[in-house]
C-alpha positions in Angstrom: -4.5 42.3 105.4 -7.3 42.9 107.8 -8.7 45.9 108.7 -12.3 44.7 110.3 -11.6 41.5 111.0 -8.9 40.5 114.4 -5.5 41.2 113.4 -2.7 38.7 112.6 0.6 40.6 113.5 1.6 43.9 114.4 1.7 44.9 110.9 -2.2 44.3 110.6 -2.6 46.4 113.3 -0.6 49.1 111.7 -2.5 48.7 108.2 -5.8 49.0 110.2 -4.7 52.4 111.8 -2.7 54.0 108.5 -6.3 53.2 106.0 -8.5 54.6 108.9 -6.2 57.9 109.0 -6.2 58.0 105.2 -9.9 57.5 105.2 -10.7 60.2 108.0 -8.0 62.6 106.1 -9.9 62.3 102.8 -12.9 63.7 105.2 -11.3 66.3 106.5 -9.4 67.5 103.5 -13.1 67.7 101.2 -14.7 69.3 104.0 -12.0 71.7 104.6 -11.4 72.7 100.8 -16.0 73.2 100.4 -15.8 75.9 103.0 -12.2 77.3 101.6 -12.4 78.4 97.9 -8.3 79.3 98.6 -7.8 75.7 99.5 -10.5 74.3 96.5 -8.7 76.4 93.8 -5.3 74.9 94.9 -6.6 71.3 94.7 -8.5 71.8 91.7 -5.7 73.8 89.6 -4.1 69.6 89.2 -6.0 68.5 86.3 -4.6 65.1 87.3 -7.3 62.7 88.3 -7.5 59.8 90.3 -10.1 57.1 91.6 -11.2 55.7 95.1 -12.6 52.8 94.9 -15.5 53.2 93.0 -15.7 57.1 92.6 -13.9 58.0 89.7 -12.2 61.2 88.1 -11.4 62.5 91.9 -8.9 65.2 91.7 -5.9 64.3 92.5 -4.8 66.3 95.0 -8.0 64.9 97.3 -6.3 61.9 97.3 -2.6 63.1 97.6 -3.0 65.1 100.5 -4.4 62.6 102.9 -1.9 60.1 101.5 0.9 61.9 102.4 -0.7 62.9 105.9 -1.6 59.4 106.4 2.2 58.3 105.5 3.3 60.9 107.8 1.0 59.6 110.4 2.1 55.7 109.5 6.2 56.8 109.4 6.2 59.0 113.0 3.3 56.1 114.2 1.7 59.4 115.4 -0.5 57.0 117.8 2.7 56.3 119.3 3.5 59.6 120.1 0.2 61.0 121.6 0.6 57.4 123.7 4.3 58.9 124.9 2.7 62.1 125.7 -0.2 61.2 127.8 1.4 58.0 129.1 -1.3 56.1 127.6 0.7 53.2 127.5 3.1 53.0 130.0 0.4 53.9 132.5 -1.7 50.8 130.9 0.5 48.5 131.4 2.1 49.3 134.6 -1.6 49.3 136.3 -3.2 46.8 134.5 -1.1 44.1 133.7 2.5 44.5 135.4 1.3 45.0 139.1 -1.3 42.9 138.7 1.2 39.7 137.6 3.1 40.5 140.5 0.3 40.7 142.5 -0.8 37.0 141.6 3.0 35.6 141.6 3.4 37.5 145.4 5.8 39.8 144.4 5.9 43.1 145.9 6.7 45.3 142.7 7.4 49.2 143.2 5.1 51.6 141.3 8.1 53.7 140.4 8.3 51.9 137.1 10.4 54.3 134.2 10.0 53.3 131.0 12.9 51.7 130.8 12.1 49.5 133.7 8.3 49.0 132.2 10.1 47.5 128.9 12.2 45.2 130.3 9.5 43.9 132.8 6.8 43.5 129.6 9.7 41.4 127.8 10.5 39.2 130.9 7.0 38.5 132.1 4.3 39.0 129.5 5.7 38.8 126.1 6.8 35.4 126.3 3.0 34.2 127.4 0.8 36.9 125.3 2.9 37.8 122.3 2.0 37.8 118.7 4.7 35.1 118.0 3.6 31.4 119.3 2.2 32.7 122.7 1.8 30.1 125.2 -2.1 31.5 126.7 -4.7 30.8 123.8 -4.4 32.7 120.9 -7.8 34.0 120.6 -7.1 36.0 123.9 -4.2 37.5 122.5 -5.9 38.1 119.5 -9.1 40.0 121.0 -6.4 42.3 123.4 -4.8 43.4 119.8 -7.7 44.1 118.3 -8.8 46.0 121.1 -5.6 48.2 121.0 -5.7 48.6 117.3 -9.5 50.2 117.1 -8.1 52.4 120.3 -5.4 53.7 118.3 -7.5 54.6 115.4 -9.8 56.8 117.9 -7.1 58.2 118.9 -5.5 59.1 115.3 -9.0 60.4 114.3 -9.7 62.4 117.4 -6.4 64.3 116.6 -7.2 64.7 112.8 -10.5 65.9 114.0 -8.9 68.6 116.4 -6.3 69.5 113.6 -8.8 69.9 111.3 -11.0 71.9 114.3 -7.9 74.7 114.8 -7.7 75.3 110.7 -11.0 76.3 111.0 -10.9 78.6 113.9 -7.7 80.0 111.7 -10.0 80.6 109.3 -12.3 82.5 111.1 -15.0 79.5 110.9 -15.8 79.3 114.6 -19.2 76.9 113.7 -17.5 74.2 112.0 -14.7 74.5 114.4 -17.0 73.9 117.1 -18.5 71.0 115.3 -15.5 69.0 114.5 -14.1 70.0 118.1 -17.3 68.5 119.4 -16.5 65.4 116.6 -12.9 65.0 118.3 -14.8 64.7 121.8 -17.2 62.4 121.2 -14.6 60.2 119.5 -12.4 60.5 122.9 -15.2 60.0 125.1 -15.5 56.6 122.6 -12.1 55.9 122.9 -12.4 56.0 126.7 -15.1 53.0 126.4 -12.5 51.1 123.8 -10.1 51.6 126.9 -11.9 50.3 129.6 -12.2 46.6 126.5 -8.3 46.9 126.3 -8.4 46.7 130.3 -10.7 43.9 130.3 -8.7 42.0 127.5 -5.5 42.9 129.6 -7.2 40.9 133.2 -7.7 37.6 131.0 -4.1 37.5 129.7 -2.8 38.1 133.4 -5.5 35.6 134.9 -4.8 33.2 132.0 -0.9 33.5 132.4 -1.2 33.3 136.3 -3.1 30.1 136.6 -0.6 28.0 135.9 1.3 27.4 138.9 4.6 26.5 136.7 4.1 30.0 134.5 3.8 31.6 138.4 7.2 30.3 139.7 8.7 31.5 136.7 8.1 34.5 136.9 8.3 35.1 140.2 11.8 33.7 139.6 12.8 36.7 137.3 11.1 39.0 139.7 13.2 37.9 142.5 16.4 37.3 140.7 16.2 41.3 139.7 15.8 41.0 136.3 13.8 43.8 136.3 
């Protein structure tokens, strides 16, 4: 497993994003239950303890709660649906790496793409050169554009744990540390925005990569033209 380091598989990436969420919900969760004596009485009333690491004799509950937030977070891949919402994704890679193929292969592609159509296209023309699973560009460049997309998506994860954790304070009537974390969930955006703009240039090296083979060009120009998307 490999959270710092470039990830291997999907499931890296995944690991990466669910220990960052845990992480960040362990934050949220002590800072929340200092300036709540309600919430600190509940988590302290579990005489279980636990250990993190190297801190020992944690109350249990400190530890339970962000586990089961970051398992929610991991079983709805939560990432995956703030992507669906904002059409993080689909926007991505219609702009940045589907028009652009056809671009290079002289196709004339519509920019009506559904997300139907957007699936089927990624698995026809870019999956089979940049996927996780023996891709035919080098490695590395596959690599970096996954890595890329996994730090993204733990921005994005702890942007909305900061917001979350922004509204239960303004619920409670705490409008300073509401405005501080609100201003935490910001700045982490604005970040993500840069982390972005690294997924876009990762994204141009795969298509140049893939297109400069005049074989890999024909082919997929080929299942362009023969409507196969």
């Amino acid at each position: 497993m490999k959270i710092f380091g470039q990830p291997e598989s999907y499931s890296d990436i995944l690991l990466r994003v669910f220990y960052c969420t845990l992480a960040i919900s362990l934050i949220c969760v002590c800072i929340l239950s200092y300036y709540s004596p309600s919430l600190k009485s509940i988590i302290d009333s579990i005489s279980v303890e636990a250990d993190i690491g190297v801190i020992k004799g944690v109350k249990a509950l400190y530890v339970l709660i962000p586990l089961v937030v970051a398992f929610i977070s991991r079983i709805v891949k939560l990432h995956d649906k703030i992507s669906d919402l904002f059409s993080i994704r689909h926007e991505f890679d219609k702009k940045h790496i589907l028009l652009p193929i056809a671009r290079k292969v002289g196709y004339d592609l519509s920019t009506d793409i559904n997300k139907e159509k957007r699936n089927n296209l990624m698995y026809k023309v870019f999956y089979p050169y940049a996927g996780f699973n023996d891709p035919v560009i080098d490695a590395q460049l596959v690599r970096t554009a996954l890595d890329n997309w996994g730090w993204f998506w733990v921005g994005i994860e702890a942007a909305f744990m900061f917001l979350l954790t922004s509204v239960i304070f303004l619920c409670m009537q705490l409008g300073g540390q509401s405005f501080a974390f609100l201003l935490i969930s910001i700045t982490i955006i604005l970040l993500c925005i840069i982390q972005y703009k690294a997924c876009i240039s990762s994204a141009t090296a795969e298509v140049n990569t893939i297109c400069d083979d005049g074989n890999r060009k024909n082919e997929i120009l080929e299942k362009f033209s023969n409507g196969q998307n």
